[in-house]
N, C-alpha and C positions, 0 to 999 in steps of 0.2 A: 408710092401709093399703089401703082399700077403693082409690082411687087408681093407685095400683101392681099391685094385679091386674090392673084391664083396662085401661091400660097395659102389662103385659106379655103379656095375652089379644093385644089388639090387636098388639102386634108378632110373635106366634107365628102369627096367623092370616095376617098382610102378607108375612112369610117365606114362608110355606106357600102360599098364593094365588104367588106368582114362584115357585116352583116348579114350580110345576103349569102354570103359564102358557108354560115355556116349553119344551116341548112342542110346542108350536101351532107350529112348521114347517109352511110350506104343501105340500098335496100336493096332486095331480093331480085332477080331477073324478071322475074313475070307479076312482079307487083305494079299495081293500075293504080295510079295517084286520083285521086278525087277532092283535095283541096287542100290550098298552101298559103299560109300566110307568111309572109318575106321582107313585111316594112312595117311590122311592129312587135313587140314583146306579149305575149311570150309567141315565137314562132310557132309554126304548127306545119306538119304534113300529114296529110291521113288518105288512105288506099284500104286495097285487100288486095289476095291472095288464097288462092286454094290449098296452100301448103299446113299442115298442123303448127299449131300452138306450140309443140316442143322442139320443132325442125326449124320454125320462126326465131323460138328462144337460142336455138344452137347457131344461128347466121349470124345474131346479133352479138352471143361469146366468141365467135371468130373474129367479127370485126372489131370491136371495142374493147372485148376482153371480161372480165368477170364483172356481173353487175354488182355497187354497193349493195342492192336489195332488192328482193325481189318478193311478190306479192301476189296471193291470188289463188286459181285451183286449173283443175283442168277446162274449162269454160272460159277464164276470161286470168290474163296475167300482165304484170307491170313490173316493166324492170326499168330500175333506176341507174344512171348511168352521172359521172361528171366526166363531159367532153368540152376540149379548148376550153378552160375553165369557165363551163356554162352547167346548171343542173339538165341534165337530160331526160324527160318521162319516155319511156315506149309503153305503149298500155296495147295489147292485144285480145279480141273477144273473135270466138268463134260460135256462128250460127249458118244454118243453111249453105251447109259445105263451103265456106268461105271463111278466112279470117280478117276480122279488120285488125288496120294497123293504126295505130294515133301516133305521131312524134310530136313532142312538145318541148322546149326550147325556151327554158326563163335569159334572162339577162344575167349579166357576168354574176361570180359568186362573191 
């Protein structure tokens, strides 16, 4: 019996540690996070940055690679991404010399 608890300890903490892990989408150097959700669906992290909308777009093609699709204009753009097989949103809007950033993060696909 003793057994079976932390065997199920352990696989409730291995679940929860990959959840949280993945989040960790990279972002930019001098992007300032302003709010993360970590312990439910769909995750979220959202910041800004002073850098443009297309040099944004071109971080996120380095890191993950060509978005399935992408959407939007020069003001406000969303690229759709599947990481670790999860849907991935980045949705970017710029105003007032800043751009916000959204990550969003559904559950497996």
């Amino acid at each position: 019996m003793k057994k079976l608890i932390i065997l199920s300890l352990l696989l409730f903490t291995s679940f929860k540690t990959l959840a949280i892990n993945v989040i960790d989408i990279a972002v930019p150097d001098e992007f300032v996070t302003t709010m993360e959700v970590t312990d439910e669906y769909p995750l979220v992290k959202t910041g800004y940055l002073t850098q443009s909308i297309s040099s944004i777009t071109d971080f996120y093609q380095q890191q993950l690679g060509d978005p399935l699709k992408i959407t939007g204009s020069e003001n406000y753009r969303t690229l759709f991404y599947n990481y670790q097989n999860r849907k991935v949103r980045i949705s970017l809007y710029h105003r007032n010399y800043v751009t916000e950033v959204s990550i969003m993060i559904e559950k497996t696909l």
